[in-house]
N, CA, C and O atoms as CSV, one atom per row, in Angstrom:
chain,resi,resn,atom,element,x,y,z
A,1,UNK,N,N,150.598,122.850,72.220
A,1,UNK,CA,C,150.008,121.526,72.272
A,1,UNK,C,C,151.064,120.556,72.796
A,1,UNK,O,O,152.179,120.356,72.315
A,2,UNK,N,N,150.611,120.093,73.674
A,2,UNK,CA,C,151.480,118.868,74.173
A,2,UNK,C,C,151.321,117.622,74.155
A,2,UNK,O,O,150.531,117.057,74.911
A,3,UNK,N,N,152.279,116.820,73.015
A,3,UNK,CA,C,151.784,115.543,72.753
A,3,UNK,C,C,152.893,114.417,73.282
A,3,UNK,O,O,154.124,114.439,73.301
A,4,UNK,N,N,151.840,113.346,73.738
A,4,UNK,CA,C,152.993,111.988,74.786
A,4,UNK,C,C,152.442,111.096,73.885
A,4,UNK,O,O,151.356,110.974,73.319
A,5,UNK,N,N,153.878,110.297,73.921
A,5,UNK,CA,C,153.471,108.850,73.728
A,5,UNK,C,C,152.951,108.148,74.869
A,5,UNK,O,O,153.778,108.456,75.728
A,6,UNK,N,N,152.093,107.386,75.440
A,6,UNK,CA,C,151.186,106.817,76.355
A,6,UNK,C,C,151.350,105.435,76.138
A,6,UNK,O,O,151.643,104.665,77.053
A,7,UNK,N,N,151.176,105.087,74.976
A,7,UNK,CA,C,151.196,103.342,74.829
A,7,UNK,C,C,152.650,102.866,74.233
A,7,UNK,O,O,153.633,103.186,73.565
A,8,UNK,N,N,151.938,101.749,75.083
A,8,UNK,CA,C,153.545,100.702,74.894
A,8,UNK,C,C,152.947,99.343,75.333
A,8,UNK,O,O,151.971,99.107,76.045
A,9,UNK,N,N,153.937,98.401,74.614
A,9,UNK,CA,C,153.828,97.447,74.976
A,9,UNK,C,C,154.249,96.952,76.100
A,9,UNK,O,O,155.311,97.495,76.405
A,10,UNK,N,N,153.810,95.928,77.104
A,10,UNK,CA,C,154.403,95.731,78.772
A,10,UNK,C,C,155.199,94.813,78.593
A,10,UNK,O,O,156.296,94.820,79.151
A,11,UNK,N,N,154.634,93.394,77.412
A,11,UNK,CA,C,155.231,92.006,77.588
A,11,UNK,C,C,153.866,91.605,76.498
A,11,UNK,O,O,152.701,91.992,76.420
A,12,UNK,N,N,154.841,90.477,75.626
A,12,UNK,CA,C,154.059,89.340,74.954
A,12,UNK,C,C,153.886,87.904,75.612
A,12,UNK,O,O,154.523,87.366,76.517
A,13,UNK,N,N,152.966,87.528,74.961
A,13,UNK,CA,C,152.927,85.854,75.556
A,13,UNK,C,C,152.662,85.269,75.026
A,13,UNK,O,O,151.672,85.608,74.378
A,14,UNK,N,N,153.099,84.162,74.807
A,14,UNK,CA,C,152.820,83.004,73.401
A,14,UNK,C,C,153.458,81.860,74.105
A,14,UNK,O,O,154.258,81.736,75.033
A,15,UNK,N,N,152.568,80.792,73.031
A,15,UNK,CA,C,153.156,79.476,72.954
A,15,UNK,C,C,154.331,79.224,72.651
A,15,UNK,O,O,154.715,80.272,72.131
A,16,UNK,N,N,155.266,78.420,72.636
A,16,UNK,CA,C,156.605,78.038,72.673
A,16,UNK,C,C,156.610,77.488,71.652
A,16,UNK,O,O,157.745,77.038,71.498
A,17,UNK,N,N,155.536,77.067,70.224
A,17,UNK,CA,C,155.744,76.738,69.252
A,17,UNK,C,C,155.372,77.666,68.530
A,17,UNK,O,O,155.016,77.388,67.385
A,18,UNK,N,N,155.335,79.597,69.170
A,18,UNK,CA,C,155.311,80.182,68.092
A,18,UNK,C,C,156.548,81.465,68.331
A,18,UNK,O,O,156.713,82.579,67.835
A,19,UNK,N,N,157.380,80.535,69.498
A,19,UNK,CA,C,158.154,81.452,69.553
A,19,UNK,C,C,159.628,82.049,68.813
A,19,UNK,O,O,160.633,82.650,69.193
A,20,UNK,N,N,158.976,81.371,67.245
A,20,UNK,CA,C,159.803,82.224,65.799
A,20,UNK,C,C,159.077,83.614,65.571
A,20,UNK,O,O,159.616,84.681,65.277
A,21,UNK,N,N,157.779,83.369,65.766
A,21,UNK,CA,C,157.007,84.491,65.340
A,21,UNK,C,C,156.878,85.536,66.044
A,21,UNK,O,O,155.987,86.306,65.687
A,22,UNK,N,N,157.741,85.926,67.309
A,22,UNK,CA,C,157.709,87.233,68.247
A,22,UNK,C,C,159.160,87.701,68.119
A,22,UNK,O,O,160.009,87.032,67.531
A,23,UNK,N,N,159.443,89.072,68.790
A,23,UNK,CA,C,160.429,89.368,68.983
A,23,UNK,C,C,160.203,90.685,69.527
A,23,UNK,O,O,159.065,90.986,69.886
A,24,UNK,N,N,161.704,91.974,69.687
A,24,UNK,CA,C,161.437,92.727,70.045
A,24,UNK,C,C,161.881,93.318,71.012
A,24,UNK,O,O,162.800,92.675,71.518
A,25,UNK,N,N,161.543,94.790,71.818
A,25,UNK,CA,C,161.864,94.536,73.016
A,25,UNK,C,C,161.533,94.479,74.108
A,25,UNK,O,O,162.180,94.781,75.110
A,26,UNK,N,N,160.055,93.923,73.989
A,26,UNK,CA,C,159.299,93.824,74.929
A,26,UNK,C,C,159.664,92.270,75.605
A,26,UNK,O,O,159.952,91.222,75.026
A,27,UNK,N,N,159.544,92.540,76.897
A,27,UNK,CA,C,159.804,90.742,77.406
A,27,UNK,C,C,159.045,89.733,76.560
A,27,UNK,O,O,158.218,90.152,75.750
A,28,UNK,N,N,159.223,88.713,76.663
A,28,UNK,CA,C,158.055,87.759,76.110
A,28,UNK,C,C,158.356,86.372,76.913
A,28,UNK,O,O,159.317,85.680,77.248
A,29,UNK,N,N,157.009,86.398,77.007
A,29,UNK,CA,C,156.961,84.856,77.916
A,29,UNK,C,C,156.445,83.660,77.198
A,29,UNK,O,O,155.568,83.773,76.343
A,30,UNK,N,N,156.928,82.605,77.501
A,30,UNK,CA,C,156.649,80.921,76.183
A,30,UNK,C,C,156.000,80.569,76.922
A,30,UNK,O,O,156.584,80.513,78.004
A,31,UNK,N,N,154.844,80.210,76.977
A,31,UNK,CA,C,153.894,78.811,77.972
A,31,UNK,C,C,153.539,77.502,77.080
A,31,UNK,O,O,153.422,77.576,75.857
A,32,UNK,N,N,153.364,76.188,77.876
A,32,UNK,CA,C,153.737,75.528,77.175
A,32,UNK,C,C,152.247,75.351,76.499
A,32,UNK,O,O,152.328,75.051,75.308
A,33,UNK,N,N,150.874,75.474,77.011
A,33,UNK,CA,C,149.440,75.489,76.354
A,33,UNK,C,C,148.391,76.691,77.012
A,33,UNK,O,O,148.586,77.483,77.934
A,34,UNK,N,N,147.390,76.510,76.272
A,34,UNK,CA,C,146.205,77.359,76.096
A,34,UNK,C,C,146.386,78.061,77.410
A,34,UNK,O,O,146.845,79.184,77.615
A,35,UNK,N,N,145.775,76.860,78.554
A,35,UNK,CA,C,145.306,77.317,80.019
A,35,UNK,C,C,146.743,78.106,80.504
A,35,UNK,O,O,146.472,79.107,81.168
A,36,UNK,N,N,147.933,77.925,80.357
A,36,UNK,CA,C,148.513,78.343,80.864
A,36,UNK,C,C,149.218,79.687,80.369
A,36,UNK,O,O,150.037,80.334,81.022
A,37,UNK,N,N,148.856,79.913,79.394
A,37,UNK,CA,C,148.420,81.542,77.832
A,37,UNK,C,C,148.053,82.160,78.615
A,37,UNK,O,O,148.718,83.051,79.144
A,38,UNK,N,N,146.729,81.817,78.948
A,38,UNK,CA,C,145.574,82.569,79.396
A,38,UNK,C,C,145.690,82.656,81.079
A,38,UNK,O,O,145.094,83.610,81.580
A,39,UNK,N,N,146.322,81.851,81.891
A,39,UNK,CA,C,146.604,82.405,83.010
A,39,UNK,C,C,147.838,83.215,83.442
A,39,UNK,O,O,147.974,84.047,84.339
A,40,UNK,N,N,148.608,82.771,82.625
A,40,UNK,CA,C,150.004,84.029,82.425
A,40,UNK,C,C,149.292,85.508,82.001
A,40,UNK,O,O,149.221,86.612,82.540
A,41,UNK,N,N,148.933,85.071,81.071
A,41,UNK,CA,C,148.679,86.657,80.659
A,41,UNK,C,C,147.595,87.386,81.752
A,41,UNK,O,O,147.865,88.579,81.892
A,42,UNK,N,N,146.313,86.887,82.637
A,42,UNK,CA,C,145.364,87.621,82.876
A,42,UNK,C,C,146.552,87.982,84.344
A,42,UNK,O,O,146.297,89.010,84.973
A,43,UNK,N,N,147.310,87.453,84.633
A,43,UNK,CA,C,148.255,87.876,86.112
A,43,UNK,C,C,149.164,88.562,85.425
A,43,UNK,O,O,149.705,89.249,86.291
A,44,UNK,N,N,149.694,88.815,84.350
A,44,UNK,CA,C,150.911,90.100,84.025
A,44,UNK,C,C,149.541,91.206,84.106
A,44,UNK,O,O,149.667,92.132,84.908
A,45,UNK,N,N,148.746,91.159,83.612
A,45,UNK,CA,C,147.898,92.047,82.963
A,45,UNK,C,C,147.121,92.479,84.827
A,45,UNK,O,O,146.957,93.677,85.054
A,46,UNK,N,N,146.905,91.916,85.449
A,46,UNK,CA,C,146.385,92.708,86.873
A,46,UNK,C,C,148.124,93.023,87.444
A,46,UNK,O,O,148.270,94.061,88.090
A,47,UNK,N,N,148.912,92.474,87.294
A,47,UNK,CA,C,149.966,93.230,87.665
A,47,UNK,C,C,150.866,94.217,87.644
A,47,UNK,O,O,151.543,94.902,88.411
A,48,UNK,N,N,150.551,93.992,86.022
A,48,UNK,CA,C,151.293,95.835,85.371
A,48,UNK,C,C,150.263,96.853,85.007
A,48,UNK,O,O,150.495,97.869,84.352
A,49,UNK,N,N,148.780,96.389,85.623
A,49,UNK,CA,C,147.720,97.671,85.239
A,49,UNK,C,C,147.566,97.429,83.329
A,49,UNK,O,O,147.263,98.432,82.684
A,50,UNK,N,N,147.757,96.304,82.689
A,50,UNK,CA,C,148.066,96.241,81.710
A,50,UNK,C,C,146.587,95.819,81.131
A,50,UNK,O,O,145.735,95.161,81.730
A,51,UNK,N,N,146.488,96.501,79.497
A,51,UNK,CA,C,145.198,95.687,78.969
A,51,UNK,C,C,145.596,94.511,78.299
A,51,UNK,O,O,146.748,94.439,77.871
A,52,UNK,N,N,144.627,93.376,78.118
A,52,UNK,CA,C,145.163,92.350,77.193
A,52,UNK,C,C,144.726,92.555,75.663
A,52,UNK,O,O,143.641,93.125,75.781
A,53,UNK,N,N,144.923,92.436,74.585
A,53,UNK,CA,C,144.761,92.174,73.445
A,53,UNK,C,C,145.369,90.809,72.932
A,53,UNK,O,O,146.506,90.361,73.080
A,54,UNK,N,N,144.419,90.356,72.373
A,54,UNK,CA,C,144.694,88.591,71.967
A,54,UNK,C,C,145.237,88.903,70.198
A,54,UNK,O,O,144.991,89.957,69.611
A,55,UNK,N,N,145.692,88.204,69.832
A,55,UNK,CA,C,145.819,88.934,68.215
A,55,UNK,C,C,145.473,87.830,67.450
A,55,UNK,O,O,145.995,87.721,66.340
A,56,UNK,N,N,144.531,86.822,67.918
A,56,UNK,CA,C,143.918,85.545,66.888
A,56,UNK,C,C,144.824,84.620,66.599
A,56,UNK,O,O,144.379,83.588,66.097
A,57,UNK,N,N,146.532,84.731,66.859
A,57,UNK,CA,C,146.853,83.830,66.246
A,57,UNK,C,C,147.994,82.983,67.442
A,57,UNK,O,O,149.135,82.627,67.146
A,58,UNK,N,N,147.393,82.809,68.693
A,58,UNK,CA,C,148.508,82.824,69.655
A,58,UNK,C,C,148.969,83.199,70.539
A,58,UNK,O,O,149.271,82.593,71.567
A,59,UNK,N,N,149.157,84.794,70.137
A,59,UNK,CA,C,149.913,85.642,70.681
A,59,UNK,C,C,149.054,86.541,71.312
A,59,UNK,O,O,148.059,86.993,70.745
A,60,UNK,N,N,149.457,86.897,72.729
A,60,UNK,CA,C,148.957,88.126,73.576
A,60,UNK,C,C,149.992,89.326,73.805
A,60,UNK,O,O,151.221,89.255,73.765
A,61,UNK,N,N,149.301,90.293,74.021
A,61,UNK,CA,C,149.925,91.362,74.209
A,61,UNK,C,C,149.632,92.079,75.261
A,61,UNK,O,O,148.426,92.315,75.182
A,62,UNK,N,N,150.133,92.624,76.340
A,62,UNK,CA,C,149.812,93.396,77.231
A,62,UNK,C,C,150.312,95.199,76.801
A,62,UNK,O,O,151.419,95.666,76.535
A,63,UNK,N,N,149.703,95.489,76.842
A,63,UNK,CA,C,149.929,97.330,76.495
A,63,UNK,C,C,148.910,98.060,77.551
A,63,UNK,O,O,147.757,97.831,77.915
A,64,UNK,N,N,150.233,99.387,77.970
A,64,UNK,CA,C,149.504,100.103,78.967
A,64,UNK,C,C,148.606,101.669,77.891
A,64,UNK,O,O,149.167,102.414,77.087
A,65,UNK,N,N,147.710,101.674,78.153
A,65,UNK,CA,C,147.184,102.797,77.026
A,65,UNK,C,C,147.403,104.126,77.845
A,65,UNK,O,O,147.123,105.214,77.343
């Protein structure tokens, strides 16, 4: 049986007022509001083949599955 790890994280993205609450060693990018969350992340995410996951509080995650 041959087993891979497959997932990983690519890069986080968050607001710059929650950037106590990340770390790690995935890159992470600060934007300064919403629109600009959400357009950072949907261009990492067509760029690294990446999925997005939002985690409710802020923070995005790009992971390749």
């Amino acid at each position: 049986m041959d087993i891979n790890i497959n997932n990983e994280i690519l890069a986080v993205v968050t607001l710059k007022e929650n950037a106590v609450k990340v770390a790690g060693g995935a890159p992470i990018f600060l934007v300064e509001d919403e629109k600009e969350l959400k357009e950072i992340t949907m261009l990492l995410a067509r760029i690294t083949l990446g999925m997005v996951h939002d985690l409710k509080n802020g923070v995005y995650i790009l992971v390749r599955h």
